[in-house]
Chimera marker file (.cmm) of the C-alpha trace (Angstrom):
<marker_set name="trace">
<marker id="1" x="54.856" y="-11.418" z="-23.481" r="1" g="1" b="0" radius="0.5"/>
<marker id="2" x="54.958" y="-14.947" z="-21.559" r="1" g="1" b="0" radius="0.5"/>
<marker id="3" x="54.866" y="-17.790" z="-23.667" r="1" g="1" b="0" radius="0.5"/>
<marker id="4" x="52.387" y="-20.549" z="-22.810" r="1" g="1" b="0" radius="0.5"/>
<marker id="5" x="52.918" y="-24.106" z="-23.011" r="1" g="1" b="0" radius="0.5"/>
<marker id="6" x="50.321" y="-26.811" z="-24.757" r="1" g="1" b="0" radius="0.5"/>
<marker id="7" x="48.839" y="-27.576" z="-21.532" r="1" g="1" b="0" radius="0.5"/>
<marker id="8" x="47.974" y="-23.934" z="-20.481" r="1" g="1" b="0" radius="0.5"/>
<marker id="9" x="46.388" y="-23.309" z="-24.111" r="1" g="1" b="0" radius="0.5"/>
<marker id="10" x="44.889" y="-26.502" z="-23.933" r="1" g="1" b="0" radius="0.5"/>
<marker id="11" x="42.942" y="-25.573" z="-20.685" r="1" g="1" b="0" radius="0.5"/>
<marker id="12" x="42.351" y="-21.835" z="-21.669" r="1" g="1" b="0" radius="0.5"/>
<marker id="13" x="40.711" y="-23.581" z="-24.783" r="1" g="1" b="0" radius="0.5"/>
<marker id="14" x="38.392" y="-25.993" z="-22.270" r="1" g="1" b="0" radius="0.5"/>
<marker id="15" x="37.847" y="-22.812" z="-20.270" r="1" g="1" b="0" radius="0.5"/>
<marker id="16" x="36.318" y="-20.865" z="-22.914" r="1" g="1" b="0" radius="0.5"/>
<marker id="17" x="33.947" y="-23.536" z="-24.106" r="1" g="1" b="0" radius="0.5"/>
<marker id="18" x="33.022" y="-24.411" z="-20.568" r="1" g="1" b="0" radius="0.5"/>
<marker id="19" x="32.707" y="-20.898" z="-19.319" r="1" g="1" b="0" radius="0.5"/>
<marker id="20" x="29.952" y="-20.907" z="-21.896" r="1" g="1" b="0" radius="0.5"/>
<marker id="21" x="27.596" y="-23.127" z="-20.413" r="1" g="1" b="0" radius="0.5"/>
<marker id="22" x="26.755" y="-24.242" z="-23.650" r="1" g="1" b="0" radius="0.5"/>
<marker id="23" x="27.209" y="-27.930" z="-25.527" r="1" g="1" b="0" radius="0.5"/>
<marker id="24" x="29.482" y="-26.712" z="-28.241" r="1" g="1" b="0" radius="0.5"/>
<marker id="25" x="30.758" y="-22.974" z="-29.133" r="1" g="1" b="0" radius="0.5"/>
<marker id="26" x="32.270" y="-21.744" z="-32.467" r="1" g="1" b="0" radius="0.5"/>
<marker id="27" x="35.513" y="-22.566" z="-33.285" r="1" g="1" b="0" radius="0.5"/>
<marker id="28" x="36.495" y="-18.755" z="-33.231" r="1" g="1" b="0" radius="0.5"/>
<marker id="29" x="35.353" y="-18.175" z="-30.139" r="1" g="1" b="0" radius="0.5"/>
<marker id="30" x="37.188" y="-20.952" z="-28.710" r="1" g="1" b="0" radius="0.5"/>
<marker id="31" x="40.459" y="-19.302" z="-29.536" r="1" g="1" b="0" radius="0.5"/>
<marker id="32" x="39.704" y="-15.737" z="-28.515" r="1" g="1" b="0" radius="0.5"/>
<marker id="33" x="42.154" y="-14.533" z="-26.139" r="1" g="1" b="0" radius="0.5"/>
<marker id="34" x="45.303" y="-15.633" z="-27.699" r="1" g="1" b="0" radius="0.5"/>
<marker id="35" x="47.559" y="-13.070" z="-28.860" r="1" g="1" b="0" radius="0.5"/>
<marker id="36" x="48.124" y="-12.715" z="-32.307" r="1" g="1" b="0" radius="0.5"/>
<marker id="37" x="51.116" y="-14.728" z="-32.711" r="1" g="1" b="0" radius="0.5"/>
<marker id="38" x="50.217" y="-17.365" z="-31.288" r="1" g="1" b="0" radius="0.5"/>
<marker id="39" x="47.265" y="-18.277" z="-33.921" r="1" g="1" b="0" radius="0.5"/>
<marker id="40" x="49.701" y="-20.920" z="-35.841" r="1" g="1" b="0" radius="0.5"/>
<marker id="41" x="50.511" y="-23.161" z="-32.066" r="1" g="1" b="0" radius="0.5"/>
<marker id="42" x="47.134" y="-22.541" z="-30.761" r="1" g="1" b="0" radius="0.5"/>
<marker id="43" x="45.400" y="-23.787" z="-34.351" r="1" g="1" b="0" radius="0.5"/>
<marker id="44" x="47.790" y="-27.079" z="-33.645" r="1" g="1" b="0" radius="0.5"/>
<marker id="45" x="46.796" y="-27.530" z="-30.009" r="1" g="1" b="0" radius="0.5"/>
<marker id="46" x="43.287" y="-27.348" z="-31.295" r="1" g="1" b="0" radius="0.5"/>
<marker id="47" x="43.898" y="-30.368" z="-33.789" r="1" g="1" b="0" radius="0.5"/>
<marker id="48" x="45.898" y="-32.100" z="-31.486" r="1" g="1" b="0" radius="0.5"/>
<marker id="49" x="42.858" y="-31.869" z="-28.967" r="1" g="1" b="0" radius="0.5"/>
<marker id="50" x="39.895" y="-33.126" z="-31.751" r="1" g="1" b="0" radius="0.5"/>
<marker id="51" x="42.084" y="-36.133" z="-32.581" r="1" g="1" b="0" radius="0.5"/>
<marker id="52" x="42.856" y="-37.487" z="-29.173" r="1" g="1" b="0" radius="0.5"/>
<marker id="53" x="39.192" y="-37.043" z="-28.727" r="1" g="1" b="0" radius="0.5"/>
<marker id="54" x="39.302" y="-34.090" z="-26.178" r="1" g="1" b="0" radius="0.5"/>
<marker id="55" x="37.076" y="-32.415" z="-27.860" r="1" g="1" b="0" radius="0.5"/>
<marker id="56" x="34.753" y="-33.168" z="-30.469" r="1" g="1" b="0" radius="0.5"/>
<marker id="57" x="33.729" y="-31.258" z="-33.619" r="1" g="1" b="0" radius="0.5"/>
<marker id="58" x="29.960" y="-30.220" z="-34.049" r="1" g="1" b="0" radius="0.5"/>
<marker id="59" x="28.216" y="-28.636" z="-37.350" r="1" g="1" b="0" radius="0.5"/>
<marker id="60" x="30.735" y="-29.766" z="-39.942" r="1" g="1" b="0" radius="0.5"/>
<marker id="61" x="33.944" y="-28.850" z="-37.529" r="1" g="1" b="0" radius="0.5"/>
<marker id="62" x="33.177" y="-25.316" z="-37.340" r="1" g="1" b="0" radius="0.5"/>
<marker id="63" x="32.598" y="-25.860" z="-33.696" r="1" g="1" b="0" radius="0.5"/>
<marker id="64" x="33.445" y="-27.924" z="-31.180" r="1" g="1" b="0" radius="0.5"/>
<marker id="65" x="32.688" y="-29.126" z="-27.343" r="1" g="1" b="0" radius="0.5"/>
<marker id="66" x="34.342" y="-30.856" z="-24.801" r="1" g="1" b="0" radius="0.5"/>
<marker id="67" x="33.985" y="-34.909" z="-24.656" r="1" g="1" b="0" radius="0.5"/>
<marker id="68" x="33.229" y="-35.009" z="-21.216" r="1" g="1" b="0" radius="0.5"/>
<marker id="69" x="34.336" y="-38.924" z="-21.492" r="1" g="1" b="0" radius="0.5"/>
<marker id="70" x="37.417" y="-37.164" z="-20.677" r="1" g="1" b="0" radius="0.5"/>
<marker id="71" x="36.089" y="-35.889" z="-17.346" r="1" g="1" b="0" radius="0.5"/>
<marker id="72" x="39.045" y="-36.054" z="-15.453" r="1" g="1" b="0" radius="0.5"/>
<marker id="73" x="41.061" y="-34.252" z="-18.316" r="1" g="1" b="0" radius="0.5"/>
<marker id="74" x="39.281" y="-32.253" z="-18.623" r="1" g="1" b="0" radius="0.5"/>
<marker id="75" x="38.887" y="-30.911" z="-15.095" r="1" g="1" b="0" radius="0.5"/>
<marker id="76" x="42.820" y="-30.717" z="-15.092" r="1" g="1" b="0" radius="0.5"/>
<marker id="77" x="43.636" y="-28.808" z="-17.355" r="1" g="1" b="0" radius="0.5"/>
<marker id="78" x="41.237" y="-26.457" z="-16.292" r="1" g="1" b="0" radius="0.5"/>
<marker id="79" x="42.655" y="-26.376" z="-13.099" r="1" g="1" b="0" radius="0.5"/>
<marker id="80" x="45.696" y="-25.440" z="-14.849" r="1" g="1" b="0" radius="0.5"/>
<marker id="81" x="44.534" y="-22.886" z="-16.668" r="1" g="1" b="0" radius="0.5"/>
<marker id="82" x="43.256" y="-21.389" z="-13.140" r="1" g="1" b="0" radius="0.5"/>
<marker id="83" x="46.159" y="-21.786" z="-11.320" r="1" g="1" b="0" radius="0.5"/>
<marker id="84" x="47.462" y="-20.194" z="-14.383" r="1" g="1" b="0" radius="0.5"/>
<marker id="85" x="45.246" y="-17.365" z="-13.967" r="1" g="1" b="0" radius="0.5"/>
<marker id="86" x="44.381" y="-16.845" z="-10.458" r="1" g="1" b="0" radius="0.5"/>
<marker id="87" x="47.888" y="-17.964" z="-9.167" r="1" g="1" b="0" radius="0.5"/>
<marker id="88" x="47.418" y="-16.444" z="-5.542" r="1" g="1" b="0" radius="0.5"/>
<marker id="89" x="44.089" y="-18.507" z="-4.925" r="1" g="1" b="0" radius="0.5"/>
<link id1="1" id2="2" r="1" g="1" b="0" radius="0.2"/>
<link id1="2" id2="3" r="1" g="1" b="0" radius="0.2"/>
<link id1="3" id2="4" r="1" g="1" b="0" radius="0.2"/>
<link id1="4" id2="5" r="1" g="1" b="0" radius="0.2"/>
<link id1="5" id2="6" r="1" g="1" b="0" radius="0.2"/>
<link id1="6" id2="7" r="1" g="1" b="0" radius="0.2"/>
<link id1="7" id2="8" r="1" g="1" b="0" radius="0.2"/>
<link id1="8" id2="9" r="1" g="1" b="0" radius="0.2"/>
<link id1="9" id2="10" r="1" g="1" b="0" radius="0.2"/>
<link id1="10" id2="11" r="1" g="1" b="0" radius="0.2"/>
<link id1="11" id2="12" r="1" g="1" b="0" radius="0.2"/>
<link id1="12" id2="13" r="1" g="1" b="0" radius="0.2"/>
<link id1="13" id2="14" r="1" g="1" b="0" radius="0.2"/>
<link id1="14" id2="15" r="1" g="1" b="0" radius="0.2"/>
<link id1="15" id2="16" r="1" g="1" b="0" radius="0.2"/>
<link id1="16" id2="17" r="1" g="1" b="0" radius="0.2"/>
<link id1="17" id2="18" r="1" g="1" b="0" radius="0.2"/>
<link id1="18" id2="19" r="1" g="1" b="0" radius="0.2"/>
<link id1="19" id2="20" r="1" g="1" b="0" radius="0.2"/>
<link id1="20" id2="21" r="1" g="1" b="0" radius="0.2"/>
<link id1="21" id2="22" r="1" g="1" b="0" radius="0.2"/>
<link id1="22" id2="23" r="1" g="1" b="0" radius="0.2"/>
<link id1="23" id2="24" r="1" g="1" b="0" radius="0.2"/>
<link id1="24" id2="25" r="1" g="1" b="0" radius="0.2"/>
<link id1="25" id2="26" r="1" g="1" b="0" radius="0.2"/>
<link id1="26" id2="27" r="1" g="1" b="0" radius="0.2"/>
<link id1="27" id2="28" r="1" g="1" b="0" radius="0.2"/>
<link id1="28" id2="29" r="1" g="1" b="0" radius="0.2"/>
<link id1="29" id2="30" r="1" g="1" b="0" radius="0.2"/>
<link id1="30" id2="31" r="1" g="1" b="0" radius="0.2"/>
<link id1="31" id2="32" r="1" g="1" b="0" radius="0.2"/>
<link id1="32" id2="33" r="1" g="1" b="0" radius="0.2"/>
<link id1="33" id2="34" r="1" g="1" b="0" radius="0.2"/>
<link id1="34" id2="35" r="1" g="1" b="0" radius="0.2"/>
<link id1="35" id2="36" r="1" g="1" b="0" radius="0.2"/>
<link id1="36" id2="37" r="1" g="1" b="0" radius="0.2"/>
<link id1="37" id2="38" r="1" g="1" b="0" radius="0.2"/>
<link id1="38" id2="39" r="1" g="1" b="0" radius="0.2"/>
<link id1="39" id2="40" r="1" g="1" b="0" radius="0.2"/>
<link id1="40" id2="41" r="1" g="1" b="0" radius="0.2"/>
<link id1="41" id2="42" r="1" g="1" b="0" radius="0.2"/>
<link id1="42" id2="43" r="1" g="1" b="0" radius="0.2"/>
<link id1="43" id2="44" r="1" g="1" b="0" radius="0.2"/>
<link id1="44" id2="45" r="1" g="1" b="0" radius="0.2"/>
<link id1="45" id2="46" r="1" g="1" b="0" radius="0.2"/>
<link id1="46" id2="47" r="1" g="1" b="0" radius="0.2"/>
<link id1="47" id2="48" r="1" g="1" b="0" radius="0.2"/>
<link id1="48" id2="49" r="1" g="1" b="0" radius="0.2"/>
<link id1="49" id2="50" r="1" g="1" b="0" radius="0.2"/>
<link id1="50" id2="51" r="1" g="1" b="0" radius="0.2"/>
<link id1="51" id2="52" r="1" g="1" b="0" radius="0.2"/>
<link id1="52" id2="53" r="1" g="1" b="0" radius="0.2"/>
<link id1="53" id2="54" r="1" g="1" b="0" radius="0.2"/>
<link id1="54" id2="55" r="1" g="1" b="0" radius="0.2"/>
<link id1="55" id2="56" r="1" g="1" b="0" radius="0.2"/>
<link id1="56" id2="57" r="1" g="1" b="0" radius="0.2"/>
<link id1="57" id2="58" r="1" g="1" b="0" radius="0.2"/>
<link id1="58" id2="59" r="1" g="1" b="0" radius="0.2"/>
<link id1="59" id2="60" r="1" g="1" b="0" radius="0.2"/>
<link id1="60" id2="61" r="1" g="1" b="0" radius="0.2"/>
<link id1="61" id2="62" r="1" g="1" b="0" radius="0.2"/>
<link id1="62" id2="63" r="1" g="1" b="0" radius="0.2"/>
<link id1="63" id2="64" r="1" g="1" b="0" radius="0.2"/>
<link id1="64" id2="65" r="1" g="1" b="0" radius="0.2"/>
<link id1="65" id2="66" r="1" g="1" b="0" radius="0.2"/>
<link id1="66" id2="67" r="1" g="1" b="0" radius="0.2"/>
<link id1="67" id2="68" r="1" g="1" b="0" radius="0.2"/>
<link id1="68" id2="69" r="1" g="1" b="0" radius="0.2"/>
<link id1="69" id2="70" r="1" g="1" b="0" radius="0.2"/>
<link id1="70" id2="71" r="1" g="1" b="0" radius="0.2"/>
<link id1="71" id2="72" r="1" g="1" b="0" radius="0.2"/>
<link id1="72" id2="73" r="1" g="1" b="0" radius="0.2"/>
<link id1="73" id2="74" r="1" g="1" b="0" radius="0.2"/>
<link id1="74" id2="75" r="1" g="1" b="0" radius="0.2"/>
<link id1="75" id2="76" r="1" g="1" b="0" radius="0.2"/>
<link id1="76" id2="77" r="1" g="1" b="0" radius="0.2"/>
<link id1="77" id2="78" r="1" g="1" b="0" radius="0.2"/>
<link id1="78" id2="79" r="1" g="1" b="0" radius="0.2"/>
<link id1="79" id2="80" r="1" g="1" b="0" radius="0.2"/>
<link id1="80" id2="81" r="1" g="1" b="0" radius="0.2"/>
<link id1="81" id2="82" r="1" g="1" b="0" radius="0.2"/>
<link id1="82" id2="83" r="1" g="1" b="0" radius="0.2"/>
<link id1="83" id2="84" r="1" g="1" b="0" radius="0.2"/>
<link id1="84" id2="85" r="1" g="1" b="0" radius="0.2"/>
<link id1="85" id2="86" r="1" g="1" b="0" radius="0.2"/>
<link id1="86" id2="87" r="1" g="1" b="0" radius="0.2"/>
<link id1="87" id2="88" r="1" g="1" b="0" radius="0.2"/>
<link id1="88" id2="89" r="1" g="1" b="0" radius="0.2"/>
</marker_set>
């Protein structure tokens, strides 16, 4: 299985909450979609993201949404994520 670097969890992360179309989403949902093994570097990325202020935590941290102070960001690493994704469009 491909490993993915911070960046592409980071905007598979953004994805998921945006994809929502809600303000915040569950911390578990956040993180579906990573393989198994990856829980202990995804769990990190997720930290790493509430302290820079990427995203922020909701409902006593057991979810979290996307600080869209970080507009452009946030935008990017979705695009990476896509481009990840969808690499032929």
């Amino acid at each position: 299985m491909p490993t993915l670097t911070d960046e592409e969890i980071r905007g598979k992360i953004i994805y998921n909450i945006k994809r929502k179309r809600e303000q915040y989403i569950n911390v578990r949902n956040a993180v579906k979609g990573f393989p198994p093994e990856m829980f202990k570097e995804v769990s990190q990325v997720l930290r790493d993201m509430l302290k820079e202020g990427l995203l922020l935590p909701f409902k006593k941290g057991q979810c979290v949404g996307v600080n869209m102070a970080a507009r452009e960001e946030v935008l990017r690493l979705i695009e990476v994520h896509l481009q990840k994704r969808y690499p032929d469009h």
